[in-house]
Every structure is written in C-alpha cells, then in structure tokens.
MMTF fields as JSON, N, C-alpha, C and O atoms, coordinates in Angstrom:
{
  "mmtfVersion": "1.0.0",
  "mmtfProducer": "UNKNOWN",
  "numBonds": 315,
  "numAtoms": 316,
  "numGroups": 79,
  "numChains": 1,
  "numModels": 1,
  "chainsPerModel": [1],
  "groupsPerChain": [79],
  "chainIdList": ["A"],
  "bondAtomList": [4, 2, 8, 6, 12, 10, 16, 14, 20, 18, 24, 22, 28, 26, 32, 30, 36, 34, 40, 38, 44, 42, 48, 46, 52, 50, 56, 54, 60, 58, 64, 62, 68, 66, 72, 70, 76, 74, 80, 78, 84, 82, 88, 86, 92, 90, 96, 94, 100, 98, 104, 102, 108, 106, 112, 110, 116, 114, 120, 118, 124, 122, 128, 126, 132, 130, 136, 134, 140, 138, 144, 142, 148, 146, 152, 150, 156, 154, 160, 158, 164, 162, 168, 166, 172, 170, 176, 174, 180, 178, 184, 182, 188, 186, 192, 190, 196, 194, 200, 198, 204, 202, 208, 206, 212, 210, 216, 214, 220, 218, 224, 222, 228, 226, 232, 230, 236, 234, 240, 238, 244, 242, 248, 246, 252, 250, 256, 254, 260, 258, 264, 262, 268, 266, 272, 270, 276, 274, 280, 278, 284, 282, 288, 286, 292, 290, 296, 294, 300, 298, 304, 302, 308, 306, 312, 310],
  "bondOrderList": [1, 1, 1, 1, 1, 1, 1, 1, 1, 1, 1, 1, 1, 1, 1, 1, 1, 1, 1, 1, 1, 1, 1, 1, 1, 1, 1, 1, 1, 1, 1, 1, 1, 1, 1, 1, 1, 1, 1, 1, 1, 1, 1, 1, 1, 1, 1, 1, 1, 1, 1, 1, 1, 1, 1, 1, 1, 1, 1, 1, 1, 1, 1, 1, 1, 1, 1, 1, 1, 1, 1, 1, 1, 1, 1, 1, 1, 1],
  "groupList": [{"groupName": "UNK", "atomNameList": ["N", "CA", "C", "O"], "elementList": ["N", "C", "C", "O"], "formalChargeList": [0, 0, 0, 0], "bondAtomList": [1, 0, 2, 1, 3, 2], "bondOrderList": [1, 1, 2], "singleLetterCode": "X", "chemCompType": "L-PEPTIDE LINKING"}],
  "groupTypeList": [0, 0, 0, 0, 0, 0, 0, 0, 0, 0, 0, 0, 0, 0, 0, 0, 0, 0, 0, 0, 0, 0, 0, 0, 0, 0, 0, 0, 0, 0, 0, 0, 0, 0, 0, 0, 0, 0, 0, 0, 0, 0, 0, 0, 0, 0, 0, 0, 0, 0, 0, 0, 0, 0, 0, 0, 0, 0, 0, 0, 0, 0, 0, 0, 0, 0, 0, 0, 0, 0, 0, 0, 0, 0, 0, 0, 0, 0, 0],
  "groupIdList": [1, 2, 3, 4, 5, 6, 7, 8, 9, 10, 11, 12, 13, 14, 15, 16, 17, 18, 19, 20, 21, 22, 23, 24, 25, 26, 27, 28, 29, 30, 31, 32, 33, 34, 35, 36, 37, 38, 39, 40, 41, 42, 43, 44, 45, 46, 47, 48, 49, 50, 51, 52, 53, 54, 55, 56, 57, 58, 59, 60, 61, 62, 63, 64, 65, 66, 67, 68, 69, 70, 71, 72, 73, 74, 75, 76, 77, 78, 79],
  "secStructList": [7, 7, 1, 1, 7, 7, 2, 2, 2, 2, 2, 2, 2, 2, 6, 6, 6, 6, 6, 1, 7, 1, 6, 6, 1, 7, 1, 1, 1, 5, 1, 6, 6, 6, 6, 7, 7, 2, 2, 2, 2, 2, 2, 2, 2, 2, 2, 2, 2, 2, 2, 6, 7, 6, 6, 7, 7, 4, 4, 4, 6, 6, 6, 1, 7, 5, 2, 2, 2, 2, 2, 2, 2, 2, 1, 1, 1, 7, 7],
  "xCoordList": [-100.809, -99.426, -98.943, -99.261, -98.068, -97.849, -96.119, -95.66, -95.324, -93.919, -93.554, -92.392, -93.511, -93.209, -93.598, -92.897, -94.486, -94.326, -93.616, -93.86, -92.716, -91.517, -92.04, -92.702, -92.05, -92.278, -91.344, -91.769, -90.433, -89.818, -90.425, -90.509, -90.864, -91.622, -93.0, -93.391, -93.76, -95.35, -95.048, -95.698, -93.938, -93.51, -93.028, -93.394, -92.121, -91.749, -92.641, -92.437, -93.899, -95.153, -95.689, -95.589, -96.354, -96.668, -96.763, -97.71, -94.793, -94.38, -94.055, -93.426, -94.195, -93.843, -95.423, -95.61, -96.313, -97.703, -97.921, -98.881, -97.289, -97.429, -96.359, -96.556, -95.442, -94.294, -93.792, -93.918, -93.055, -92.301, -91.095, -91.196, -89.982, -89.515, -90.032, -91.115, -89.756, -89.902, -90.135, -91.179, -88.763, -88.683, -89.731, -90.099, -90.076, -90.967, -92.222, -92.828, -92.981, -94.277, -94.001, -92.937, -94.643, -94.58, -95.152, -95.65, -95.245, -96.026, -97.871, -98.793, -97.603, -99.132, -99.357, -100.127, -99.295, -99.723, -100.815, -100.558, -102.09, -103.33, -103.039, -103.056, -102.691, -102.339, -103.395, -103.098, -104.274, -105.907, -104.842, -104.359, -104.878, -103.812, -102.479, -101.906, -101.944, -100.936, -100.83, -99.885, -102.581, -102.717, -103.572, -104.469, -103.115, -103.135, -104.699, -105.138, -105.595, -106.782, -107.215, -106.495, -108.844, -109.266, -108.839, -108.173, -108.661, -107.865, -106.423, -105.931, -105.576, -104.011, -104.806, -104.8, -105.173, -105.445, -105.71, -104.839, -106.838, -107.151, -105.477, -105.038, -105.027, -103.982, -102.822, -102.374, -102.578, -102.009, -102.976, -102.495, -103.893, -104.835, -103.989, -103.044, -104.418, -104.084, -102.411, -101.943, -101.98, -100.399, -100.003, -99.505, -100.338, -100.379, -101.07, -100.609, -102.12, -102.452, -101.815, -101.953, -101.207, -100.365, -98.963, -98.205, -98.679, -96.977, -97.576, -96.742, -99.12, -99.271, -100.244, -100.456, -100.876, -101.565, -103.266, -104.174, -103.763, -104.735, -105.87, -106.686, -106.207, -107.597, -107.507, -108.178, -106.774, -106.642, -107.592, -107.53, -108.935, -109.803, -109.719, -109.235, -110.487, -110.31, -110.256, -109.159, -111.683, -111.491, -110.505, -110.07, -110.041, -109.014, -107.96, -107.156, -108.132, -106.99, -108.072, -107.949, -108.818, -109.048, -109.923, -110.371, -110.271, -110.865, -110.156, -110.71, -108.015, -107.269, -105.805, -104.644, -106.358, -105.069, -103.534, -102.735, -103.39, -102.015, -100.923, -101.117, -99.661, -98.63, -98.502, -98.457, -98.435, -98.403, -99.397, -98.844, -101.063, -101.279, -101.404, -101.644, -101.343, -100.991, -100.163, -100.251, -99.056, -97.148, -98.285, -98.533, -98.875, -98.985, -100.176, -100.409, -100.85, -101.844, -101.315, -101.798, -99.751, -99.715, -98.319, -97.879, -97.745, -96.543, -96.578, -96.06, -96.815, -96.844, -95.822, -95.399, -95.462, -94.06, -94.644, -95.849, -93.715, -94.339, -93.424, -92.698, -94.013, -93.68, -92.163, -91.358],
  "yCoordList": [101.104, 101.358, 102.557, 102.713, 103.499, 104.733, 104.487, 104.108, 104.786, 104.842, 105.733, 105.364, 107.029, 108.331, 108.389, 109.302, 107.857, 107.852, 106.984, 105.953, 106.841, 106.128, 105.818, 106.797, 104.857, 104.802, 105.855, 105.833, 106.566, 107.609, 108.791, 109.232, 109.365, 109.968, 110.309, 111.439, 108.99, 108.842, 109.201, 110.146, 108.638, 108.839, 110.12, 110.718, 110.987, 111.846, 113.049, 114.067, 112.973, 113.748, 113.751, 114.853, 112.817, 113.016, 112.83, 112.709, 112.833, 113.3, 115.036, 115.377, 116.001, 117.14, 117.559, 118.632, 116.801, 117.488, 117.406, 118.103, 116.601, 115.962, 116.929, 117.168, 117.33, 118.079, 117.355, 117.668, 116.034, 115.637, 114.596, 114.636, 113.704, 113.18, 112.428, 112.944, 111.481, 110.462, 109.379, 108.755, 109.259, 107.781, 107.617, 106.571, 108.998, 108.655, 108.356, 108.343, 107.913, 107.517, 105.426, 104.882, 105.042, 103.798, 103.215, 104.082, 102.027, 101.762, 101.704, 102.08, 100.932, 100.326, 101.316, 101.482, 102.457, 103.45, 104.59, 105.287, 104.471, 105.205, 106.932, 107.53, 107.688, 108.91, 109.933, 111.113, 109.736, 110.18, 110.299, 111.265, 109.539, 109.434, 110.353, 110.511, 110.918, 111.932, 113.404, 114.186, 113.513, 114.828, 114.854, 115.658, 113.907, 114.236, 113.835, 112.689, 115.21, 115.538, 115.209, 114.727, 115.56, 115.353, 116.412, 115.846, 117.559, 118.572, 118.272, 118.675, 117.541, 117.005, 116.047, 116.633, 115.476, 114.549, 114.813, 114.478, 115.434, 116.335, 116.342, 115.78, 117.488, 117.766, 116.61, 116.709, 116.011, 114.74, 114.408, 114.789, 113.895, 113.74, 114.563, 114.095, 115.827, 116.39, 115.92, 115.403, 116.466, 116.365, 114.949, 114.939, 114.104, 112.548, 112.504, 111.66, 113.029, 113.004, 113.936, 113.61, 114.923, 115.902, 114.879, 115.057, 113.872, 112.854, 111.999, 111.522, 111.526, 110.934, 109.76, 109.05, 109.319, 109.044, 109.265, 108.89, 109.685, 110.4, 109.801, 110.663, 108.357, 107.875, 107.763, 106.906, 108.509, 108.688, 109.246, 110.429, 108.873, 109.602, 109.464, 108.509, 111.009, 110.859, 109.734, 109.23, 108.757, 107.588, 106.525, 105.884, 106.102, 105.339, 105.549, 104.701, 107.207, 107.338, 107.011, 106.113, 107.833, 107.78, 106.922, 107.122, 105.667, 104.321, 103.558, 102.919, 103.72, 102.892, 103.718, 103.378, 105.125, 105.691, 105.424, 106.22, 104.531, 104.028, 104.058, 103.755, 104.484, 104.693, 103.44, 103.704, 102.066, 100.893, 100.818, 100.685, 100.881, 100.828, 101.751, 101.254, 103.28, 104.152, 103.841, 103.83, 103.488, 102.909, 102.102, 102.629, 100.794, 99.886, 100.364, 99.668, 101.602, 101.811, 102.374, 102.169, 103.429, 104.214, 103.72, 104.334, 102.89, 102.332, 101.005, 100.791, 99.813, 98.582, 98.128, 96.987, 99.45, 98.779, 98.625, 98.413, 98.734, 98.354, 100.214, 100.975, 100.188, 101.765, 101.25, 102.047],
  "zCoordList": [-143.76, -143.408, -144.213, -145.392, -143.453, -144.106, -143.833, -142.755, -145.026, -145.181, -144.982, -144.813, -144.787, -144.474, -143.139, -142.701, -141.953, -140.581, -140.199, -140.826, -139.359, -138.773, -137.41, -137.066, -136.422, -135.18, -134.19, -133.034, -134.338, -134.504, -134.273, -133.127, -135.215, -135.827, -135.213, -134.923, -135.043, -134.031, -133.027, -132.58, -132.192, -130.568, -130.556, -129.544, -131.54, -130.878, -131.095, -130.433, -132.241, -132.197, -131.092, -130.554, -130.353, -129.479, -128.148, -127.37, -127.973, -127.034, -127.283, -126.281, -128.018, -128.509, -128.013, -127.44, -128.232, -127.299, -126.312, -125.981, -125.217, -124.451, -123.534, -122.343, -124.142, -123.65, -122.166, -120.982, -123.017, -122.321, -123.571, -124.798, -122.726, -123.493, -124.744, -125.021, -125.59, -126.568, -125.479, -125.288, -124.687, -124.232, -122.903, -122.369, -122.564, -121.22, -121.068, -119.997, -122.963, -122.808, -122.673, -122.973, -122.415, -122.684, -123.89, -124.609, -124.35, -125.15, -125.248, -125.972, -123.932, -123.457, -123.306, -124.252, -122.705, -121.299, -122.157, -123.139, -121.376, -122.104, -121.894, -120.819, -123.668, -123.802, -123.313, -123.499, -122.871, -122.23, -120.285, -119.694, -120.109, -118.659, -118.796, -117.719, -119.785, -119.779, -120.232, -120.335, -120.538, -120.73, -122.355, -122.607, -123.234, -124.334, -124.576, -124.481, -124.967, -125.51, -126.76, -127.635, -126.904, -128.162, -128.693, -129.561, -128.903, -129.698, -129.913, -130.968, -128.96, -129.425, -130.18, -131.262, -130.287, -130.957, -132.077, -132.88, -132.603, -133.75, -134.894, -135.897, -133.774, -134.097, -134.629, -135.771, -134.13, -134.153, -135.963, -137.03, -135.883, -136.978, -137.966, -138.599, -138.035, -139.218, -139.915, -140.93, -138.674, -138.623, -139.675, -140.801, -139.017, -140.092, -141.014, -141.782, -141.477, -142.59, -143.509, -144.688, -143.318, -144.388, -144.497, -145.45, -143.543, -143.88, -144.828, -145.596, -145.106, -145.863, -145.408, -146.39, -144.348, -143.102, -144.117, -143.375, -145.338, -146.197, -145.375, -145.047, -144.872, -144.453, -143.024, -142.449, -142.412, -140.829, -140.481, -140.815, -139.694, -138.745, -137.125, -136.517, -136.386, -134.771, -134.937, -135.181, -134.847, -133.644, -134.385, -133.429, -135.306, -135.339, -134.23, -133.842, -133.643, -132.439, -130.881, -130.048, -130.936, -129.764, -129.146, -128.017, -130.058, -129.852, -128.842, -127.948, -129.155, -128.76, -128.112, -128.34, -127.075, -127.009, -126.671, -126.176, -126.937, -126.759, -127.834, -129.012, -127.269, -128.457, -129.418, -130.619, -129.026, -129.227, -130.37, -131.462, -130.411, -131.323, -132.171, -133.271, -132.211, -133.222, -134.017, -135.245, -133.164, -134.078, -135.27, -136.355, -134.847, -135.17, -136.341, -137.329, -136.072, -136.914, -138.363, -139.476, -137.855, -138.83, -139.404, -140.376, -138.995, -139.571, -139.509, -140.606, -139.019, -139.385, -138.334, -138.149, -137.574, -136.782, -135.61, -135.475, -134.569, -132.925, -132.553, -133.192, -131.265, -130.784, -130.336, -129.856]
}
C-alpha cells in the first residue's frame, strides 16, 4: 500500500493516457480493451514508482489490467 497514490490519483493517470475522462473508465473494464499498452503501462510503472509505488513491476500491472485492481494494488482503496 502506497499513501501518496490516492485512488484519485491511479484513475486520473490513466485516464490522462488513455485520453479520455476519469469517470469514463470503469472499474472492472480490461485497460488492454481501451487502448492502454505495454509502453502506457511502462509509463504508468515509472510514474508510480517516483509517488513512491518503489517495488512496482510491469506485470503486477499487466497480469490484471483493470482499474479496480491497480486502485487496490497501489492504494489499499477500491477505484
């Protein structure tokens, strides 16, 4: 659990790659189905690990692309 990522924060990262709203991803809904790549992803990666995210690797993301469990990976919260 990382205190400096906010479920906030996760959603509106990557909705900002995704280039669309915050509210228009769902929780469940697989980020592979909206565009978002292994290079957003990457990206995404780094991005959370400089908020503080330090033992974040790819597949912790792209094992489970859904906002739901990222929230849940990198904040403890729900998306």
């Amino acid at each position: 659990m990382n205190q400096t990522l906010s479920p906030e924060r996760v959603r509106a990262d990557v909705a900002e790659l995704l280039g669309c709203e915050p509210a228009e991803i769902e929780p469940e809904e697989n980020l592979n189905d909206l565009g978002l790549d292994s290079v957003r992803i990457m990206v995404l990666v780094e991005r959370w690990r400089a908020a503080g995210a330090a033992s974040l690797e790819y597949p912790d993301l792209a094992e489970q692309p859904e906002l739901a469990h990222w929230t849940e990976l990198l904040t403890g919260g729900t998306a």
